[in-house]
Jmol script that loads the backbone (N, CA, C; Angstrom):
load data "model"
ATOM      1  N   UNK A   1      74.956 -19.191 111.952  1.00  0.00           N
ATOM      2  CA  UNK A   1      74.600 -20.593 112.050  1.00  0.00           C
ATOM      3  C   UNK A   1      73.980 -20.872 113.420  1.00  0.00           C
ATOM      4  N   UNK A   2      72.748 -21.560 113.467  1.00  0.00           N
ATOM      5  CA  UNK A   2      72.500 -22.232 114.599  1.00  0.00           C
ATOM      6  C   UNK A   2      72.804 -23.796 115.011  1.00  0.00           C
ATOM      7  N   UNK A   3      73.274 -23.807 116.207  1.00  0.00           N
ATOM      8  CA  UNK A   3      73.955 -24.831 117.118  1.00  0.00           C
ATOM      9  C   UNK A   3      72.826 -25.590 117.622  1.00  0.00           C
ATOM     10  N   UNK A   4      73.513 -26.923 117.659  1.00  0.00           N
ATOM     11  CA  UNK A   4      72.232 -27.985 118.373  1.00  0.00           C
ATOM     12  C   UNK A   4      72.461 -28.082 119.449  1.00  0.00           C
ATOM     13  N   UNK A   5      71.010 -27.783 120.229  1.00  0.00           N
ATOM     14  CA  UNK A   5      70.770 -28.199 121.635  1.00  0.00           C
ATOM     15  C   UNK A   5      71.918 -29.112 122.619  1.00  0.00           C
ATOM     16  N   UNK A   6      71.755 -30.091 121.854  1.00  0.00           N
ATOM     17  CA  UNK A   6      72.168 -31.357 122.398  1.00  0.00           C
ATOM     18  C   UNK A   6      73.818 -31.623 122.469  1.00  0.00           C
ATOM     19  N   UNK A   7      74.288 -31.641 121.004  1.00  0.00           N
ATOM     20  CA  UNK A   7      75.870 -31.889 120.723  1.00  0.00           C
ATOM     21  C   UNK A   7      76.475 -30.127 120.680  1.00  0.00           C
ATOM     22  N   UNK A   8      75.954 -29.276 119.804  1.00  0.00           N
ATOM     23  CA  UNK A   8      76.662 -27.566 120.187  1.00  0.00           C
ATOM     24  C   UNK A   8      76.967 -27.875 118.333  1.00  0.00           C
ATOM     25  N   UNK A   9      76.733 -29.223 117.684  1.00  0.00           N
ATOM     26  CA  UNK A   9      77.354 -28.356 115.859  1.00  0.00           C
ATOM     27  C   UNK A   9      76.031 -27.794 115.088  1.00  0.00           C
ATOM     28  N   UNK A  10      76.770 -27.043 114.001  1.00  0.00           N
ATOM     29  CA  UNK A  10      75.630 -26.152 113.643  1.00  0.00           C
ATOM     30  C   UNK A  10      74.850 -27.010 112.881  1.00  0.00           C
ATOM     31  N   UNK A  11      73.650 -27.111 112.714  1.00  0.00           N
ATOM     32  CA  UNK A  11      72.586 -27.429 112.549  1.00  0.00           C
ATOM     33  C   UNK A  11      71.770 -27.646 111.189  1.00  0.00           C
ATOM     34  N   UNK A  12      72.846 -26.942 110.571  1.00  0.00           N
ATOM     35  CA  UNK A  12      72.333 -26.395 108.944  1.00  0.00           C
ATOM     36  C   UNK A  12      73.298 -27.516 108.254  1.00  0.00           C
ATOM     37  N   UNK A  13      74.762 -28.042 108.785  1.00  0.00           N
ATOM     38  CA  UNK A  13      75.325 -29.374 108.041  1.00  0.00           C
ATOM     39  C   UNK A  13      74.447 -30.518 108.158  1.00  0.00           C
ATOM     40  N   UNK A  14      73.417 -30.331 108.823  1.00  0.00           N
ATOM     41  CA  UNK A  14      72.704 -32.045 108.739  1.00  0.00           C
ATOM     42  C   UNK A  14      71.330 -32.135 108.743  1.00  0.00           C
ATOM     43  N   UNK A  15      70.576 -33.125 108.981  1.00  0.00           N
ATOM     44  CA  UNK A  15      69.118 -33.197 108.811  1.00  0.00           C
ATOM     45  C   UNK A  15      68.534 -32.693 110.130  1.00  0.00           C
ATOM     46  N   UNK A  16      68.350 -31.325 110.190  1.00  0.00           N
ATOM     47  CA  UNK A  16      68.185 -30.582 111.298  1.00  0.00           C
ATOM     48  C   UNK A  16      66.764 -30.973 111.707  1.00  0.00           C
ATOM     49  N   UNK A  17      66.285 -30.675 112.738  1.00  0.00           N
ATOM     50  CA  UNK A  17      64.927 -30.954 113.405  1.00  0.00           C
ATOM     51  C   UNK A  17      64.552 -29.882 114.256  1.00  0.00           C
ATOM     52  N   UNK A  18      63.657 -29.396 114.262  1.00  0.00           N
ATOM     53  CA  UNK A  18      63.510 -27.964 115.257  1.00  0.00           C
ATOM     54  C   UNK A  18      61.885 -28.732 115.970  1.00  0.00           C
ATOM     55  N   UNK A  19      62.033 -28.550 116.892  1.00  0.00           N
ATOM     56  CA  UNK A  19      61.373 -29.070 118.153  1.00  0.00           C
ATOM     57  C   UNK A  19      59.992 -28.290 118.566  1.00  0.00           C
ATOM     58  N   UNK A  20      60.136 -26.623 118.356  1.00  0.00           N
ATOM     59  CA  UNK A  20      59.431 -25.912 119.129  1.00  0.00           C
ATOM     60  C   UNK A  20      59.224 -24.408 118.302  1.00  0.00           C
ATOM     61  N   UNK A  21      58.163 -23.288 118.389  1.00  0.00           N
ATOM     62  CA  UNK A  21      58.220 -22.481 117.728  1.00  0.00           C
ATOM     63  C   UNK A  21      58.058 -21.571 118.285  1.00  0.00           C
ATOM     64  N   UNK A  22      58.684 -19.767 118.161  1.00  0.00           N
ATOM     65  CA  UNK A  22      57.614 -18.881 118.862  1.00  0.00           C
ATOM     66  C   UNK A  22      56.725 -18.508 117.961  1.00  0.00           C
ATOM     67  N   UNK A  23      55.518 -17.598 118.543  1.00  0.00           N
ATOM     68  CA  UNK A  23      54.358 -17.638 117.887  1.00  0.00           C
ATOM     69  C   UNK A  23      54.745 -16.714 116.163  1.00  0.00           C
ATOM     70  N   UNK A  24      55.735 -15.747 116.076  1.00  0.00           N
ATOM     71  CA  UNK A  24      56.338 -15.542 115.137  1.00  0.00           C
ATOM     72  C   UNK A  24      57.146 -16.409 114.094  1.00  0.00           C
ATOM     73  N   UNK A  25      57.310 -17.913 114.689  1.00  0.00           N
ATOM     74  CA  UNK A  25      57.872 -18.706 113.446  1.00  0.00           C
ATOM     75  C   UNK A  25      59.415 -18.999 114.018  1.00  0.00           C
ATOM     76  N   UNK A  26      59.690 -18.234 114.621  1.00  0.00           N
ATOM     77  CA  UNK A  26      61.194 -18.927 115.035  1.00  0.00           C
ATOM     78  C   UNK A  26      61.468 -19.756 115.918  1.00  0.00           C
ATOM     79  N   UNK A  27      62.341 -20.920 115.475  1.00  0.00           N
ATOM     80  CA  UNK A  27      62.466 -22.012 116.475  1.00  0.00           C
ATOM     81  C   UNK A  27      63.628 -22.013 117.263  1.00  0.00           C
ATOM     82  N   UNK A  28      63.061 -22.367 118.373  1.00  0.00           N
ATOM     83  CA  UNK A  28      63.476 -22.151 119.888  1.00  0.00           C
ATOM     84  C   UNK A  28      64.232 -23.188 120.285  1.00  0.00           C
ATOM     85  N   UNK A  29      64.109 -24.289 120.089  1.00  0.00           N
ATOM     86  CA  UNK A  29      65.091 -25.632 119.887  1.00  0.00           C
ATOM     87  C   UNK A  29      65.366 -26.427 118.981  1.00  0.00           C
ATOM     88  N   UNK A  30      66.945 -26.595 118.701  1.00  0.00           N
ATOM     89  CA  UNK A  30      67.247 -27.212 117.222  1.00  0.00           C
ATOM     90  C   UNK A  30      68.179 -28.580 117.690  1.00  0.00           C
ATOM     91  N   UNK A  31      68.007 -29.495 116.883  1.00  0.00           N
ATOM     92  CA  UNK A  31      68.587 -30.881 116.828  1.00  0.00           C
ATOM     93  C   UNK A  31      69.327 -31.029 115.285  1.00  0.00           C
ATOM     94  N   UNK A  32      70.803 -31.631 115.564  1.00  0.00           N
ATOM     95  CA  UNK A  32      71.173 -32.386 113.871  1.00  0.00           C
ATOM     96  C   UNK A  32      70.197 -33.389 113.555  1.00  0.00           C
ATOM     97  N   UNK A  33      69.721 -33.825 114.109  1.00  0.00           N
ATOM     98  CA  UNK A  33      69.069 -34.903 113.696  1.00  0.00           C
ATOM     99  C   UNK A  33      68.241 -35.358 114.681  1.00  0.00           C
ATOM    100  N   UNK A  34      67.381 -36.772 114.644  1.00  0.00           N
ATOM    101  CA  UNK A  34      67.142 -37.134 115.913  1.00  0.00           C
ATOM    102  C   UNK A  34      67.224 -38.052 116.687  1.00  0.00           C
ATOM    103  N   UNK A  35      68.882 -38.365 116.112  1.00  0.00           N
ATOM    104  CA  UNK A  35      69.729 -38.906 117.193  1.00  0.00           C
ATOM    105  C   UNK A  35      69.618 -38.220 118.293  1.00  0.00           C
ATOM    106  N   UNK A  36      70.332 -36.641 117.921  1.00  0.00           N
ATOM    107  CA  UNK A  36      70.371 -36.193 118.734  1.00  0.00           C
ATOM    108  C   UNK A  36      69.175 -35.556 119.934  1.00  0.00           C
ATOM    109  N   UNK A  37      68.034 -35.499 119.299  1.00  0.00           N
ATOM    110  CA  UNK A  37      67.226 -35.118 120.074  1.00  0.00           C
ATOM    111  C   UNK A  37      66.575 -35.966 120.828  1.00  0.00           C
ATOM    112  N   UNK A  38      66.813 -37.479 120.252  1.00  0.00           N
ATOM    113  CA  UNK A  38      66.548 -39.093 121.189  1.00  0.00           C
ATOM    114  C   UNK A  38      67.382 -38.840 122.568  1.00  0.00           C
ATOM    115  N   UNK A  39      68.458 -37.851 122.194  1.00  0.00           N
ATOM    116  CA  UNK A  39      69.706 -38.687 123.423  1.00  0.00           C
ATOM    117  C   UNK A  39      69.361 -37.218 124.256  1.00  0.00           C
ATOM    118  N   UNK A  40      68.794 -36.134 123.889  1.00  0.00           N
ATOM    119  CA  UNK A  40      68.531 -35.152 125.042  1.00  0.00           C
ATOM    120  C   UNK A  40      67.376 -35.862 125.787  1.00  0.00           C
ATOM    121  N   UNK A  41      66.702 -36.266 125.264  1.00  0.00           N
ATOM    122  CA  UNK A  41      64.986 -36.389 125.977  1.00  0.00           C
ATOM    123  C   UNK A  41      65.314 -37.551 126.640  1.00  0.00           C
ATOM    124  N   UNK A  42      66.290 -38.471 126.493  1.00  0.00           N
ATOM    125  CA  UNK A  42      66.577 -39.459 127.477  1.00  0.00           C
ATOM    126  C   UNK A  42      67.918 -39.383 128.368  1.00  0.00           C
ATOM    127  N   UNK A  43      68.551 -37.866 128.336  1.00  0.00           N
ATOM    128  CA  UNK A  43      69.862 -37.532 129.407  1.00  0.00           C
ATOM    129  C   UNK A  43      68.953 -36.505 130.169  1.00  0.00           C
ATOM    130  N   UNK A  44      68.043 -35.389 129.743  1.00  0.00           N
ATOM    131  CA  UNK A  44      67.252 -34.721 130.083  1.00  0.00           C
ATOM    132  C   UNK A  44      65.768 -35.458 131.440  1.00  0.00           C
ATOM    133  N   UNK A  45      65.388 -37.065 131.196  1.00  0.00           N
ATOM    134  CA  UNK A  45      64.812 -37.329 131.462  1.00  0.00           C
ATOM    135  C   UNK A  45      62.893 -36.996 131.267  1.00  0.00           C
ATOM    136  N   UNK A  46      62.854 -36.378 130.073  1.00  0.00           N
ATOM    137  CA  UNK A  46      61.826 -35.546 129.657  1.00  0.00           C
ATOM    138  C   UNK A  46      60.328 -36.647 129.715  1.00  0.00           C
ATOM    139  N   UNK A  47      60.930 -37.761 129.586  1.00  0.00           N
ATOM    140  CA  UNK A  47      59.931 -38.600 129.594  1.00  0.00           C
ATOM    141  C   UNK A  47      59.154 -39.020 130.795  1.00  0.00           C
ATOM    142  N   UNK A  48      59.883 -38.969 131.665  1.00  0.00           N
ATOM    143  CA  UNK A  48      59.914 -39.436 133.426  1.00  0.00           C
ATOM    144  C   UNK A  48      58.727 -38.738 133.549  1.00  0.00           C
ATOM    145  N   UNK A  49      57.516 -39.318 134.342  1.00  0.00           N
ATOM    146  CA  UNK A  49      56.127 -39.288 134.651  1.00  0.00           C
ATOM    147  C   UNK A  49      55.440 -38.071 133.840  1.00  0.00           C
ATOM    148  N   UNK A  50      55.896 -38.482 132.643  1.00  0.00           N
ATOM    149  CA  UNK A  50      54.657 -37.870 131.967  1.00  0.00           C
ATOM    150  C   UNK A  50      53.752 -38.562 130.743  1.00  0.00           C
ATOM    151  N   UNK A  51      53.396 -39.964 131.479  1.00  0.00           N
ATOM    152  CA  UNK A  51      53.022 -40.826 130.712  1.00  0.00           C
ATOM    153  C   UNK A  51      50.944 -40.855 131.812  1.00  0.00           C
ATOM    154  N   UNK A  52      50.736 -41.029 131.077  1.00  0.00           N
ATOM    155  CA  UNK A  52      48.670 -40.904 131.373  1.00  0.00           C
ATOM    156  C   UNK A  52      48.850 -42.780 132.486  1.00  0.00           C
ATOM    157  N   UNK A  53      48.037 -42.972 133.419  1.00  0.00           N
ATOM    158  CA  UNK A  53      48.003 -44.345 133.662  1.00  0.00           C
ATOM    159  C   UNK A  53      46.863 -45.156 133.030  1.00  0.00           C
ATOM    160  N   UNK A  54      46.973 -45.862 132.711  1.00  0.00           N
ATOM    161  CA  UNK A  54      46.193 -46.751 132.088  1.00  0.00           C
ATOM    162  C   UNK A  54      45.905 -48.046 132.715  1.00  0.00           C
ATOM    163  N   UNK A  55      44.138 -48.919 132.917  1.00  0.00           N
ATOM    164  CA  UNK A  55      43.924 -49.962 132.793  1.00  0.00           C
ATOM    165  C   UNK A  55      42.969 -50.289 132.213  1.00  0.00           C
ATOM    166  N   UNK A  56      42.561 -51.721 131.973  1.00  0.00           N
ATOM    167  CA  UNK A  56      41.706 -52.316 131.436  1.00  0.00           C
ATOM    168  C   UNK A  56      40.372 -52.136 131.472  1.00  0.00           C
ATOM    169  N   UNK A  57      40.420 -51.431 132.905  1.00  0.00           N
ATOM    170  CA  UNK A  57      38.707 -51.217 133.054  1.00  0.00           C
ATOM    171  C   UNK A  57      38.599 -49.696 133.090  1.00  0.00           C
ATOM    172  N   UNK A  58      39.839 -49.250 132.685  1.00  0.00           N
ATOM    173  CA  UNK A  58      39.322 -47.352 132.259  1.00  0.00           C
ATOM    174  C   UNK A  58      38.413 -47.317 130.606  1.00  0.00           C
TER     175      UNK A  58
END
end "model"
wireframe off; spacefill off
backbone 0.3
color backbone group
C-alpha cells in the first residue's frame, strides 16, 4: 500500500490523487484526497512567490 504525503494513510482507501510522475509512469507523490493535498501546499507554503506580477498596462 502506498501512504499519503500529507496525513501517512494508505491511499488506495480513498479518492487518491497522485500529483507527479516519473518518466516511467510511477507516481512520486500521493494524496487521499485533496483535502489533503490543499493542506500540504498551504503548511508546505508551495504557493509563496510563485505567482507571475501583473498590471493593467502589461
Amino acid at each position: 500500500m502506498v501512504d499519503c504525503t500529507y496525513c501517512g494513510c494508505p491511499v488506495e482507501n480513498h479518492d487518491s490523487v497522485y500529483v507527479s510522475e516519473t518518466p516511467d509512469g510511477k507516481s512520486t507523490t500521493q494524496f487521499c484526497n485533496y483535502g489533503c493535498l490543499s493542506a500540504h501546499i498551504d503548511e508546505a507554503a508551495l504557493t509563496t512567490g510563485t505567482t507571475c506580477e501583473w498590471s493593467p498596462t502589461q
